[in-house]
C-alpha positions in Angstrom: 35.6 -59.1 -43.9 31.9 -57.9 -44.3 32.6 -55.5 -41.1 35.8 -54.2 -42.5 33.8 -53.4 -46.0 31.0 -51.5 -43.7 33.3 -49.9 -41.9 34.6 -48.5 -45.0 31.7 -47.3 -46.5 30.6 -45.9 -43.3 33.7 -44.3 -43.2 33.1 -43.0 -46.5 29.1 -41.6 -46.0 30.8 -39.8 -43.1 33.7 -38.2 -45.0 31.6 -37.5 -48.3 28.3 -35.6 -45.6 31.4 -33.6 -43.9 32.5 -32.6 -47.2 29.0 -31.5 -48.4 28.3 -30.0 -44.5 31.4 -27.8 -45.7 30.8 -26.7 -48.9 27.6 -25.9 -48.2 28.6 -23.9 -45.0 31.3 -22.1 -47.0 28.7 -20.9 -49.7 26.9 -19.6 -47.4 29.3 -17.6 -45.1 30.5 -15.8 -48.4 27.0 -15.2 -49.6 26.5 -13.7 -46.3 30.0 -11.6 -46.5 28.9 -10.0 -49.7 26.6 -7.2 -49.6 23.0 -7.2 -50.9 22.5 -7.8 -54.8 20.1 -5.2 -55.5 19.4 -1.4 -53.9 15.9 -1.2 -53.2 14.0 2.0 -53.6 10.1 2.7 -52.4 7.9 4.7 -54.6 4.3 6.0 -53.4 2.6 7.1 -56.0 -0.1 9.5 -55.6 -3.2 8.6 -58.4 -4.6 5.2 -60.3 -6.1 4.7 -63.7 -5.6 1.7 -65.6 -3.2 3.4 -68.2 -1.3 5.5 -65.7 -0.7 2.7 -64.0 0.2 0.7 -66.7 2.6 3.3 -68.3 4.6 4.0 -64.9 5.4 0.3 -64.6 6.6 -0.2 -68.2 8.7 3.2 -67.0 10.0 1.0 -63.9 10.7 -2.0 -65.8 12.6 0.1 -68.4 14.7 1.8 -65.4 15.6 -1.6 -63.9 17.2 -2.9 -67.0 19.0 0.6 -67.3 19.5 -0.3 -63.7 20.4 -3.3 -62.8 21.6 -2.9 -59.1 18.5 -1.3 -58.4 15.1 -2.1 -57.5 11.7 -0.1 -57.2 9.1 -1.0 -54.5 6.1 0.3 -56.3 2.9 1.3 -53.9 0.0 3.0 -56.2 -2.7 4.8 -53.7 -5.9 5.4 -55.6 -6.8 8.8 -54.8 -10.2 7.2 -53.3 -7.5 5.7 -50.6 -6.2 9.4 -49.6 -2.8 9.3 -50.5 -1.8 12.9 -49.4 -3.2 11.3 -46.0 -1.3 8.3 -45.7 1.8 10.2 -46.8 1.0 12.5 -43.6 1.2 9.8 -41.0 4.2 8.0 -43.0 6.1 11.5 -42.5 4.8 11.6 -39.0 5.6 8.1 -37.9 8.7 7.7 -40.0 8.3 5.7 -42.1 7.4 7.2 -45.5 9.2 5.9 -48.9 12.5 7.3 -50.5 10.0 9.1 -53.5 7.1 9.9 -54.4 4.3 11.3 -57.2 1.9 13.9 -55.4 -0.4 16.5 -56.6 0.4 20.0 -56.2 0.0 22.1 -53.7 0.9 19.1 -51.6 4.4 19.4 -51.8 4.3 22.5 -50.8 2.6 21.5 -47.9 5.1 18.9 -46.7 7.9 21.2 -47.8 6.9 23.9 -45.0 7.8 20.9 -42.7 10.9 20.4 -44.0 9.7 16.7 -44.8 11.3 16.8 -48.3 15.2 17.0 -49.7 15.7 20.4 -51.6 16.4 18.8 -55.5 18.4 21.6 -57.1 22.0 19.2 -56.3 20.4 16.6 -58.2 19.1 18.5 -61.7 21.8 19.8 -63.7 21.2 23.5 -64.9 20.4 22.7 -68.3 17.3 20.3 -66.7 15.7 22.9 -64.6 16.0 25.6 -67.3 14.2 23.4 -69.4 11.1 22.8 -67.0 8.2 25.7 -68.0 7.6 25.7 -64.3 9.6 24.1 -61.4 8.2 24.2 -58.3 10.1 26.0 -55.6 9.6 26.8 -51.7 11.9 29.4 -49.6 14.2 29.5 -53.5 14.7 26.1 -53.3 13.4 23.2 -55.4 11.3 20.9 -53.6 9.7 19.2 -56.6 9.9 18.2 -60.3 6.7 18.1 -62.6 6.5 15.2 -64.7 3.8 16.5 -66.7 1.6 19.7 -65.9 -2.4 20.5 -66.6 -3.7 23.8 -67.0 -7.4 25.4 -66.9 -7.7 27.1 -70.4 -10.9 28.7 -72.2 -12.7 25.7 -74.1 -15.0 27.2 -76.5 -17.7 26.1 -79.5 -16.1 27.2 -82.8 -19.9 27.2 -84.2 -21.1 29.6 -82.1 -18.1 32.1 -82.4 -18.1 31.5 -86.2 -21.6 32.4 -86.2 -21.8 35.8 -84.6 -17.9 36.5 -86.5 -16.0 36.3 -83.2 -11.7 35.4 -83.3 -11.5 32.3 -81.7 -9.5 32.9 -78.5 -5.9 31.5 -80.4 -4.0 34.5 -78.7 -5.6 35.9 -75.0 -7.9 38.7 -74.9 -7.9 41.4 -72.5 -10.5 41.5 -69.5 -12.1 44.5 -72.0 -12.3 42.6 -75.2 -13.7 39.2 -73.3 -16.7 40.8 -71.6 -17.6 42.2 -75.3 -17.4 38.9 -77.0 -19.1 36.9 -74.7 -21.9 39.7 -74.6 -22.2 39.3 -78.2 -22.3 35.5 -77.6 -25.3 35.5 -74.5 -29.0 35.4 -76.6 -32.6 35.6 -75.5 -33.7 34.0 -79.5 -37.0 34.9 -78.8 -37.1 38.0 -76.0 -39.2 36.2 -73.4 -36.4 37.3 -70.9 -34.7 34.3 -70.6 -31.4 33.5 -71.7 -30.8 30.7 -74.1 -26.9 30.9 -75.0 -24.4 32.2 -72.2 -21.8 33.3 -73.7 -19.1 32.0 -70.9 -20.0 29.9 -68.0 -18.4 29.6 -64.6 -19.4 28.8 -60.8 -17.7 29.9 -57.3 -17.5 26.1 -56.2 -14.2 26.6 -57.5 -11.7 28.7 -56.0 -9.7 28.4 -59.3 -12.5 29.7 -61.4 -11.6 33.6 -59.7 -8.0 33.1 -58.1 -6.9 33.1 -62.1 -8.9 37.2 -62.1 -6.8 37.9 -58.6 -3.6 36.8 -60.1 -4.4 38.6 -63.8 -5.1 41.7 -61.5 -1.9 41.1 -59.9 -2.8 39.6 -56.2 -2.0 36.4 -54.7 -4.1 34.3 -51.9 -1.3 34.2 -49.7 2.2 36.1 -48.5 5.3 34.5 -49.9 6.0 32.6 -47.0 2.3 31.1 -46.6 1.7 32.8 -43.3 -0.8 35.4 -44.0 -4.0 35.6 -46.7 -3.7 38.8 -48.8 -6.8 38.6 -50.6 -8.6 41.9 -49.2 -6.2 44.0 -51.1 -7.2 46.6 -54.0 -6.1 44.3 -56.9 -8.6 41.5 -55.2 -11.5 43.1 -54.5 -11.4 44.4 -58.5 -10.5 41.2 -59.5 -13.3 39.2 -57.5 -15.8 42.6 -58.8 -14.8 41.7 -62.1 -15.5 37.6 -61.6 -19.0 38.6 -59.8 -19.8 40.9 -62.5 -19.5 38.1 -64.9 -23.1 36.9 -63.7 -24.3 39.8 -62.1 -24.1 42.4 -64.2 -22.7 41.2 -67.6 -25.2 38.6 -67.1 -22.9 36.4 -69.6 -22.8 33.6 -67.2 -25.9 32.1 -65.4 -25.8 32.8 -61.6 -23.7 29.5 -60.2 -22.3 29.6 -56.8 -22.1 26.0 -55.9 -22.6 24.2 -59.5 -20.5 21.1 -60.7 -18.4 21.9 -63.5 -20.6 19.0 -65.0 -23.7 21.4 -65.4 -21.7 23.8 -67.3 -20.0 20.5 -69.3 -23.1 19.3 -70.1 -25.0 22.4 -71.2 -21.8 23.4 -73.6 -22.4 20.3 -74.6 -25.8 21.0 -75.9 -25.3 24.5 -77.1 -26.1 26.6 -74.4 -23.1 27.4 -73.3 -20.1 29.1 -75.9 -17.4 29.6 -73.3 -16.1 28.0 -70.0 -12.5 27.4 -68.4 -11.8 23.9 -67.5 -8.9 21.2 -67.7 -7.8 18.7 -70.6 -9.8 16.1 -69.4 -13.1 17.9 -70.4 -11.8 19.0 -73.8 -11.0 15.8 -74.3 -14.1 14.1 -73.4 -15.9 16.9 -75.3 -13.8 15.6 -78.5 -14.6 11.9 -78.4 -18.9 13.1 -79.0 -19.4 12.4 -82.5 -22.3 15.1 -82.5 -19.3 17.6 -81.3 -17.0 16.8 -84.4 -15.0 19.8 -85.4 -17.0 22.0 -83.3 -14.4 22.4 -80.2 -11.8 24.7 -79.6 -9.1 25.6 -77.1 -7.5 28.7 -76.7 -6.0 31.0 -74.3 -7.8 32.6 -71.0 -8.2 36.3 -70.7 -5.2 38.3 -69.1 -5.4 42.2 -67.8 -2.0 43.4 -66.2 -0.8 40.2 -66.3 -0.8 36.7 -68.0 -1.8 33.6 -65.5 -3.4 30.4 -65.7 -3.9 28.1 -63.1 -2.1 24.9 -63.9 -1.7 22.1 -61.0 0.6 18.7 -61.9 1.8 15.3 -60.1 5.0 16.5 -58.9 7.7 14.1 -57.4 9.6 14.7 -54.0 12.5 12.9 -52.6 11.9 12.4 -48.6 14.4 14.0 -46.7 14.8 10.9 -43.8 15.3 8.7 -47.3 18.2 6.3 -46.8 18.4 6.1 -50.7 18.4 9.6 -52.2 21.1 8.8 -54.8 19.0 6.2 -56.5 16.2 8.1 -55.8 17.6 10.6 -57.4 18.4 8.6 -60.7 14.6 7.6 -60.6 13.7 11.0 -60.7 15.9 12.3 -63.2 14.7 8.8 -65.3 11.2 9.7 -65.3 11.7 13.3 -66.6 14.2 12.6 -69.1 12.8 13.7 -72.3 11.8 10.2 -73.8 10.4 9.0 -70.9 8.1 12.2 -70.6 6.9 12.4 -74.1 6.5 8.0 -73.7 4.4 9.1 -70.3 2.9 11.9 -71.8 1.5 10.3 -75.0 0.1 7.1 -73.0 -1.7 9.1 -70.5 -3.0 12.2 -72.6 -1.2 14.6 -70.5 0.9 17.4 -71.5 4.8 17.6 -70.7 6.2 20.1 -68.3 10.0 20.2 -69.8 9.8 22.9 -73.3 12.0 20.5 -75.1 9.2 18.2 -74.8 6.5 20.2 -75.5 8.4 21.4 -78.7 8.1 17.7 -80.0 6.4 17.9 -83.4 4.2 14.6 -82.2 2.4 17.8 -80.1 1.9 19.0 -83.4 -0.9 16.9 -85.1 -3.0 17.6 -81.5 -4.2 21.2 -81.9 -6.5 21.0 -78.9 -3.1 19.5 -76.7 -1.4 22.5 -78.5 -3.7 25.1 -77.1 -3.3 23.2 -73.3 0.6 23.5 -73.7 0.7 26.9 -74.7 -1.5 28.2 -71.9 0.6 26.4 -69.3 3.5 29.1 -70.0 1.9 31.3 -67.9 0.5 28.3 -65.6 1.0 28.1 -61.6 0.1 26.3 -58.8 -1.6 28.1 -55.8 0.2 28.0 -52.1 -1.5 26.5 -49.4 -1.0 26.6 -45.4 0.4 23.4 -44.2 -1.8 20.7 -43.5 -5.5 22.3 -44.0 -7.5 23.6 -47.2 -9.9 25.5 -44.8 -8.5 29.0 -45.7 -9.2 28.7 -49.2 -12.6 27.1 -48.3 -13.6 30.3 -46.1 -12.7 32.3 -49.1 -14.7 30.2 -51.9 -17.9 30.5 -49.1 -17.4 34.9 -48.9 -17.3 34.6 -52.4 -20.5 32.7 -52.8 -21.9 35.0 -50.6 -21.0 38.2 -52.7 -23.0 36.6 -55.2 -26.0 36.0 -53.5 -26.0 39.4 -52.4 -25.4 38.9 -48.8 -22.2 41.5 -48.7 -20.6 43.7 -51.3 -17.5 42.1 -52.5 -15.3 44.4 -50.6 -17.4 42.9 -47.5 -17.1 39.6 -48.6 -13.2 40.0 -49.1 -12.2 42.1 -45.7 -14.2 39.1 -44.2 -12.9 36.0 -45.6 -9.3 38.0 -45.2 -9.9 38.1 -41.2 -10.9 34.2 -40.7 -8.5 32.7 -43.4 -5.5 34.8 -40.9 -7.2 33.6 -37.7 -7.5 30.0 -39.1 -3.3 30.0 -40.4 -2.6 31.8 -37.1 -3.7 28.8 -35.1 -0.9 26.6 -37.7 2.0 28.6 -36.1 
């Protein structure tokens, strides 16, 4: 009797572990016949700071609930880490992410290599004719800016107010700048030194004349990137007029290679009434108590045209991308009008869509204002793929035109020759 009753429950262990052996296997052969859960898709993005960072994963969050079936791989590269670098040897060894936030002129760069999907079948009409600039290669829109910063004239309303000078709220003319900044540069007590400038800039940035060349109506490069232009009529007058600034104006002190930090720092303490330079400065220049009420923004000099130079994070679908639907809805997430102005009040920058920029939160932030307004005439500079080298030969010529070392004309028909040879050896 006692081996019939083990027999039966041994019988019965071996029925009830075949059942579970079963259920089990059939739970996971239809786990395995469904397809994933989720959609995953990589972002790199280009840039750190704790409140960027911060602000772009409350964005992500916010897109996965709208989202469910969809997940982002985040990857933040501090700029310390070369991003624009890593994302080189991604593109080159296959393997780079479905989108990504980089800083302009990059995507240009990786554009020209046809590393990056063309956006415009992804952006409704009424999108891209909302942007104040989209960024376009060959006609075709190879990014989106999800927020834009511009170089405008920061000035000290105390020392225009003083010598009963308009503060720059509208542009001046090339004409009417060089007389108000005269009127601003003192010698107090004649010993032949200069104690106020009345503007401020330095060669060590190419920006700080390419805005003169594209006022004057000339442009670093041809359309297509292949050949330097900037030994043309329009450039030589426009780099005259940027040398004459220190040379013969003698508005600005002599600075060839000086970090905008000098010029910061003696604005700062008076000596200085007039420089161009980004948000970030103004805004640092805000927060000193001993500067309260004394800062203002306005709007860079213009002569046969209107032109600022703005630069942005811009964000690219890759081309190879396995994913560029829900790329796609990423990117037309983050630029959506709430999400910009959310992005765009966190981090301090200013929006890149005009129904954004119209916001009346914009309103209560005159300095922001001033920013927003100059980027209307904002633009990014073209750059030959992979290598900043021509623009670097031109920012030396220049330096050298203000040493005295060649005419400007020189200077120019020189820099013109080597930036060609150097983009030559590119194609």
């Amino acid at each position: 009797m006692m081996f019939k009753e083990k027999s039966l429950i041994t019988f019965l262990v071996v029925v009830y572990l075949i059942i579970i052996s079963s259920i089990i296997y059939n739970r996971r052969s239809k786990a395995s016949d469904q397809p994933n859960q989720y959609q995953t898709v990589t972002f790199w993005h280009a840039g750190a700071g704790k409140e960027r960072v911060k602000t772009i994963k409350e964005l992500i969050q916010k897109f996965e609930e709208e989202n469910p079936e969809i997940k982002i791989k985040l990857k933040i590269i501090p700029w310390d880490q070369k991003p624009h670098e890593k994302i080189q040897i991604a593109i080159a060894s296959k393997t780079e992410p479905d989108i990504a936030s980089v800083g302009t002129p990059f995507d240009q760069i990786i554009s020209d290599f046809n590393a990056v999907e063309s956006l415009d079948k992804y952006m409704d009409k009424e999108t891209i004719d909302d942007f104040i600039n989209i960024n376009r290669n060959q006609n075709k829109i190879v990014s989106v800016p999800w927020f834009t910063d511009v170089r405008a004239l920061i000035y000290r309303k105390d020392l225009l107010a003083k010598k009963g000078i308009p503060e720059p709220t509208e542009s001046w003319t090339w004409e009417e700048f060089i007389r108000y900044a005269s009127a601003l540069t003192e010698d107090n007590n004649n010993d032949g030194i200069t104690d106020i400038f009345g503007y401020a800039t330095t060669a060590r940035y190419a920006y700080q004349f390419v805005v003169f060349m594209w006022q004057n109506g000339s442009d670093l490069y041809s359309n297509d990137g292949k050949k330097a232009i900037v030994a043309s009529e329009q450039s030589i007058e426009a780099v005259q007029f940027f040398v004459d600034l220190m040379k013969k104006h003698k508005v600005s002190p002599i600075f060839t290679t000086e970090n905008l930090l000098i010029i910061r720092k003696m604005f700062a303490e008076g000596k200085i009434a007039m420089f161009m330079d980004c948000s970030d400065a103004a805004n640092a220049l805000t927060s000193e108590p001993a500067l309260t009420g004394k800062i203002g923004v306005g709007q860079i000099p213009h002569n046969k045209k209107f032109a600022a130079y703005a630069n942005s994070d811009a964000l690219v679908i890759f081309r190879r991308s396995k994913n560029k639907k829900n790329a796609a809805k990423l990117l037309n997430f983050l630029i959506r009008p709430d999400n910009m102005l959310f992005y765009d009040k966190k981090t301090g920058f200013s929006p890149s869509r005009r129904s954004v920029a119209d916001n009346p939160f914009f309103d209560k932030y005159p300095i922001k204002k001033a920013f927003i307004k100059q980027s209307a005439c904002g633009k990014p500079w073209r750059m030959p793929p992979f290598t900043p080298s021509p623009r670097l030969i031109l920012t030396r010529n220049i330096q050298m035109a203000i040493e005295g070392k060649f005419s400007v004309k020189e200077a120019l028909l020189k820099a013109e020759k080597k930036m060609n040879s150097e983009i030559g050896s590119l194609f």
